[in-house]
Steps between C-alpha positions, in 0.01 A plus 500: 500500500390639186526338162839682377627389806375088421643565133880647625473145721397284232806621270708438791409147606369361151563158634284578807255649280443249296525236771182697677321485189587128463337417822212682461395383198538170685274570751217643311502227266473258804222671622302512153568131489374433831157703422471263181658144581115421690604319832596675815823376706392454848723566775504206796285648745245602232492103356381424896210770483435410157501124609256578841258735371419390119598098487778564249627210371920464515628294258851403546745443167768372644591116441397262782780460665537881559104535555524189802807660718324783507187681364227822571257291728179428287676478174435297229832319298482526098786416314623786271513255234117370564365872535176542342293829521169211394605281727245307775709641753482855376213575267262510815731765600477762223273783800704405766834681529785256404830565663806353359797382603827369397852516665602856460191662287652421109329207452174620603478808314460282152247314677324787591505684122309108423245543746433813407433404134304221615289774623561500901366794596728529853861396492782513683872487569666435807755762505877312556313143472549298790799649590329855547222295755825345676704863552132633636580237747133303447436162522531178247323185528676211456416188265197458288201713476209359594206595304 
């Protein structure tokens, strides 16, 4: 297809067109803003290697009620509204990579933008929260963490 060709179709279909160009603006910008947001979003199966071969710590968002009927095993519970980047809890943490979660991945994207700031230098997102660990089909503890 040459470019006369891509012009003729693009006067045809202007709402096409434009619709094409919509959506890849859209992506690009999503990529850019992954490159620069400075915390990766870690799929399931990568939060288990993570988690087995450099001690990440999972902290867990959700409110206790959520966190007890059901959680990543080895997670730790902080209330959203308790988070602290200085905490006790955390500040050890700030080499280790620090894995977030929250109930569908919203939640602990803010959290994530504070550690950062705090200056963690590994963080993480569980991609889809919870609910992306559950449709990988791996397995929650139940009740509180021990630890």
């Amino acid at each position: 297809m040459n470019p006369e060709e891509l012009l003729a179709f693009a006067g045809r279909h202007e709402l096409l067109s434009i619709a094409l160009v919509g959506l890849t603006l859209a992506i690009i910008g999503n990529e850019i803003a992954q490159l620069f947001r400075g915390y990766k979003v870690l799929r399931p199966a990568a939060l288990t290697a993570l988690i087995n071969r450099e001690n990440a710590l999972v902290v867990d968002l959700r409110p206790m009620a959520d966190f007890e009927k059901g959680h990543v095993p080895g997670s730790k519970n902080v209330q959203m509204s308790q988070f602290d980047p200085e905490s006790k809890q955390l500040a050890p943490a700030k080499s280790l990579p620090v894995v977030l979660v929250c109930k569908t991945g919203q939640t602990a994207a803010g959290a994530a933008r504070r550690l950062k700031k705090a200056g963690f230098e590994h963080v993480h997102v569980l991609d889809g929260g919870i609910g992306g660990w559950q449709q990988a089909d791996l397995p929650l503890v139940k009740g509180r963490a021990r630890g």
